[in-house]
N, CA, C and O atoms as CSV, one atom per row, in Angstrom:
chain,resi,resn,atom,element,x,y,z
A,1,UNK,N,N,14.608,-44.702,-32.167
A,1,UNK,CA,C,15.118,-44.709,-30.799
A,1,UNK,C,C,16.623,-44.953,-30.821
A,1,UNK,O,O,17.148,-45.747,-31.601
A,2,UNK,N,N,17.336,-44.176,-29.859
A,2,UNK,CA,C,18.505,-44.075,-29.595
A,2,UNK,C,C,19.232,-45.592,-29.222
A,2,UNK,O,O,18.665,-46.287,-28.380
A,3,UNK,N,N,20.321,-46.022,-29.775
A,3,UNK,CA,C,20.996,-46.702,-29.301
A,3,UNK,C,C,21.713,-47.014,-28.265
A,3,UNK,O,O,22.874,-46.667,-28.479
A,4,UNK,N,N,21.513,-47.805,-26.598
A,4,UNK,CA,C,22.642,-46.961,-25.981
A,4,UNK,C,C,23.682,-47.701,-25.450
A,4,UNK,O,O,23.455,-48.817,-24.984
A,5,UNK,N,N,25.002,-47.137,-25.461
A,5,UNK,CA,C,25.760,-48.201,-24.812
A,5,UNK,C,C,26.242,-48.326,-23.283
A,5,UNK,O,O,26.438,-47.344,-22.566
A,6,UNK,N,N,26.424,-49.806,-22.832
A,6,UNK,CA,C,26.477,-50.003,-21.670
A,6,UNK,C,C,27.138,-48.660,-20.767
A,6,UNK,O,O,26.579,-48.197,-19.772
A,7,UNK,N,N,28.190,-48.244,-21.224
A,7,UNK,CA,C,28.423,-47.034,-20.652
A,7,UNK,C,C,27.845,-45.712,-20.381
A,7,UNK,O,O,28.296,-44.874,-19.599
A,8,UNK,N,N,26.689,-45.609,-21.190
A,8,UNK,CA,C,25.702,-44.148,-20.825
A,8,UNK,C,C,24.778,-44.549,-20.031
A,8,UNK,O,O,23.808,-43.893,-19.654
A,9,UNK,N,N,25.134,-45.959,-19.676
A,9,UNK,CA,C,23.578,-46.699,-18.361
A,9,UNK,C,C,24.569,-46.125,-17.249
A,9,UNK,O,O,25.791,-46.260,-17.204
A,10,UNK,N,N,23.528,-45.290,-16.153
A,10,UNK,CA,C,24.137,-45.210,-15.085
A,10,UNK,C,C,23.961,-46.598,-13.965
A,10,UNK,O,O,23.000,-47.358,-13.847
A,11,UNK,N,N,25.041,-46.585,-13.356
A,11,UNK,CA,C,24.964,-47.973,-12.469
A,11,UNK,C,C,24.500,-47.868,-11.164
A,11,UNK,O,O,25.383,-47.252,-10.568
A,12,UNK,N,N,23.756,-48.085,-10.524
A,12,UNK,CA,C,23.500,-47.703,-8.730
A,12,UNK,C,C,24.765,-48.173,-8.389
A,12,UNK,O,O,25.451,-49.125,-8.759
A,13,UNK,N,N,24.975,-46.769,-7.154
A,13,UNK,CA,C,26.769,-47.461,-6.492
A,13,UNK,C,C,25.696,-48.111,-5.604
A,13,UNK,O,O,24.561,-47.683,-5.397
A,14,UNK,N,N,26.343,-49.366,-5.056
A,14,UNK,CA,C,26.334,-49.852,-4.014
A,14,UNK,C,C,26.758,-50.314,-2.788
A,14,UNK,O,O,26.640,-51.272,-2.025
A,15,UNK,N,N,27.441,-48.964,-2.937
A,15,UNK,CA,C,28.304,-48.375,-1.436
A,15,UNK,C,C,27.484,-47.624,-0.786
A,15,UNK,O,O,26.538,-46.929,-1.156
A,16,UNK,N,N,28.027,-47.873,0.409
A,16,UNK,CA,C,26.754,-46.812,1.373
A,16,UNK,C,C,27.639,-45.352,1.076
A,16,UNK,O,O,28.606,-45.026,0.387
A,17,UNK,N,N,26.756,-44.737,1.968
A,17,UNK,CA,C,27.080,-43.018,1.644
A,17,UNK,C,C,28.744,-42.894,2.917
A,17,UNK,O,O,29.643,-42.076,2.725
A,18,UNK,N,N,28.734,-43.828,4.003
A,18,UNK,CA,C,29.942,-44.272,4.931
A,18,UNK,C,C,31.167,-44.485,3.750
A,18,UNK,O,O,31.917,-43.598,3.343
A,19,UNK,N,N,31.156,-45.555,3.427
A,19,UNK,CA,C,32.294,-45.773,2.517
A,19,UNK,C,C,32.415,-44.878,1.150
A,19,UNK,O,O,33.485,-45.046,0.565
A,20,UNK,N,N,31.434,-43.886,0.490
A,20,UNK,CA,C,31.895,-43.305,-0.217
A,20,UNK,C,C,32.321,-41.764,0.428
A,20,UNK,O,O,32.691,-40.816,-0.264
A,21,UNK,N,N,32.223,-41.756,1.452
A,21,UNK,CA,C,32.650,-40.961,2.340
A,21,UNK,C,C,34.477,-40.850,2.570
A,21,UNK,O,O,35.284,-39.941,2.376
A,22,UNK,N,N,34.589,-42.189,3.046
A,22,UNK,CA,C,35.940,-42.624,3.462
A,22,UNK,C,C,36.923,-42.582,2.199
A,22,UNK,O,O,37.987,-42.015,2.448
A,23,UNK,N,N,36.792,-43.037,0.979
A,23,UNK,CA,C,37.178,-43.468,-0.382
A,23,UNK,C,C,37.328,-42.277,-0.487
A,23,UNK,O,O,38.493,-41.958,-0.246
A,24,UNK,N,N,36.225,-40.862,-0.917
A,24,UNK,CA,C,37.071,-39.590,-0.958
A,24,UNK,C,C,38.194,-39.092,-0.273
A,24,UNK,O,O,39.184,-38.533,-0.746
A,25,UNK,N,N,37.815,-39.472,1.386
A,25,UNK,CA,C,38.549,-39.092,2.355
A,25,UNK,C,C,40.218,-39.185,1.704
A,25,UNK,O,O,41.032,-38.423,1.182
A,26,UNK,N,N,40.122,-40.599,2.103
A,26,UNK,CA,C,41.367,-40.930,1.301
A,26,UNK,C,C,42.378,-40.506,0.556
A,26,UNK,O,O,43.603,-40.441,0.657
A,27,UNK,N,N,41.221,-40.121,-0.533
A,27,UNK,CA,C,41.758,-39.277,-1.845
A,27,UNK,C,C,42.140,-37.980,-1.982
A,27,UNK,O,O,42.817,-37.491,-2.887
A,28,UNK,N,N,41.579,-37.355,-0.856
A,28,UNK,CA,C,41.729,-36.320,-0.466
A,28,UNK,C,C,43.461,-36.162,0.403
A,28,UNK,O,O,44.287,-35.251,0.436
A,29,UNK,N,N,43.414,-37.398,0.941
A,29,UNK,CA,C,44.373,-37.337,1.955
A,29,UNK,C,C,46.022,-37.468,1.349
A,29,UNK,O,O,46.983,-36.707,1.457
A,30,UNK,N,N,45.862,-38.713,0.713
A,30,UNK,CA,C,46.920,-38.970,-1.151
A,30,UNK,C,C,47.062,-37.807,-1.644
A,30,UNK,O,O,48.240,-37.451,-1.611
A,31,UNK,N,N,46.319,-37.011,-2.116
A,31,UNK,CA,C,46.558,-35.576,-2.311
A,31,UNK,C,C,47.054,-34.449,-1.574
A,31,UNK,O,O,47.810,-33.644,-2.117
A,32,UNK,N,N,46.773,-34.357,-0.658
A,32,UNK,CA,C,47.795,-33.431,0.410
A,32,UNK,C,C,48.868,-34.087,0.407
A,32,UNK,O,O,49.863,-33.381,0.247
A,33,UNK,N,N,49.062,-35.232,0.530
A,33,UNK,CA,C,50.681,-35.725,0.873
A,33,UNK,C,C,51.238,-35.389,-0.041
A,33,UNK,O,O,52.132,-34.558,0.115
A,34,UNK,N,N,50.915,-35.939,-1.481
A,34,UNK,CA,C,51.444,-35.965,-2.634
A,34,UNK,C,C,51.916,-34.195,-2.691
A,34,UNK,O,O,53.038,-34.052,-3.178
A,35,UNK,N,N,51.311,-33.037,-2.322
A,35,UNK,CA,C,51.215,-31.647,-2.482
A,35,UNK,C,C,52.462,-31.603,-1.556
A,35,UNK,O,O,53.519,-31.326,-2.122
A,36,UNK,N,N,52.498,-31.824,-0.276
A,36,UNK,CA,C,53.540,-31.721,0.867
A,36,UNK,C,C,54.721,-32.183,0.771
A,36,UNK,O,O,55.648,-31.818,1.494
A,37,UNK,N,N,54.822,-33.209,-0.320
A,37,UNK,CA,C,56.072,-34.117,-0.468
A,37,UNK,C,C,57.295,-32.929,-1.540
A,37,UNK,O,O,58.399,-32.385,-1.500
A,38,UNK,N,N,56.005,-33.117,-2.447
A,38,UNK,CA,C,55.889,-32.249,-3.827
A,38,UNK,C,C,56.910,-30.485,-3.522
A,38,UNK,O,O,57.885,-29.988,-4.086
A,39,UNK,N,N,56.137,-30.097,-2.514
A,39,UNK,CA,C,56.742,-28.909,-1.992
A,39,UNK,C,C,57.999,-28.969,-1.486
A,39,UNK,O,O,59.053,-28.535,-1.949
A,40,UNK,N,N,57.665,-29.819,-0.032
A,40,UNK,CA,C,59.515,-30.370,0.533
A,40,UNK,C,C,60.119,-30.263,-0.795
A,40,UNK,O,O,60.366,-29.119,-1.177
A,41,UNK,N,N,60.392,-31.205,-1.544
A,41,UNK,CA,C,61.183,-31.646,-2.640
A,41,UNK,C,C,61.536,-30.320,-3.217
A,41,UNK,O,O,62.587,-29.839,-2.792
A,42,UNK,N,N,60.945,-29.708,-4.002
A,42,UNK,CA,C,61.336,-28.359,-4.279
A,42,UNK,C,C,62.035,-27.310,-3.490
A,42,UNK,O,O,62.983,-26.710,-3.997
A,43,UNK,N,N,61.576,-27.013,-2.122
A,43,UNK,CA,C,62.173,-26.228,-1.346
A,43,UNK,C,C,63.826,-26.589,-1.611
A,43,UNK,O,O,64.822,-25.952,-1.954
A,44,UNK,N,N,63.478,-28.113,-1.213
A,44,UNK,CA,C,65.381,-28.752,-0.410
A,44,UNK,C,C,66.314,-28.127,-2.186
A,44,UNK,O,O,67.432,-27.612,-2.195
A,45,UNK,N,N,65.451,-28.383,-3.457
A,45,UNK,CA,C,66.209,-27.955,-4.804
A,45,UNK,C,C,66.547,-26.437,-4.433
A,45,UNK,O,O,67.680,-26.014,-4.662
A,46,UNK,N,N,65.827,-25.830,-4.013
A,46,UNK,CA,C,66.391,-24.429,-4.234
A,46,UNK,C,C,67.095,-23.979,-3.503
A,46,UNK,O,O,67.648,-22.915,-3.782
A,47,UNK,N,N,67.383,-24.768,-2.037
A,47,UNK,CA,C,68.210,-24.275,-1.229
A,47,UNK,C,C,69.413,-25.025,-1.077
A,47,UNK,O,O,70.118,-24.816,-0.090
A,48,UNK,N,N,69.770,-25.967,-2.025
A,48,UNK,CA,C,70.945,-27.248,-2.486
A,48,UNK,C,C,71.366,-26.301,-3.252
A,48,UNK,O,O,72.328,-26.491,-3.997
């Protein structure tokens, strides 16, 4: 029998399906900005 380590045990989240909802959201949202900022910034280089 296989050895296994704590890391190949999956863990129950124990977040509701609400907050892992929001936590993507989020991440999602950090990411567009980060994309929008990202762009501005470049535009203003090429037209400096």
């Amino acid at each position: 029998m296989k050895d296994r380590s704590m890391k190949d045990v999956q863990q129950p989240d124990s977040r509701t399906p609400e907050q892992i909802r929001r936590s993507r959201n989020r991440v999602l949202a950090l990411s567009l900005a980060a994309f929008v900022v990202l762009v501005f910034l470049i535009s203003m280089a090429k037209m400096g």
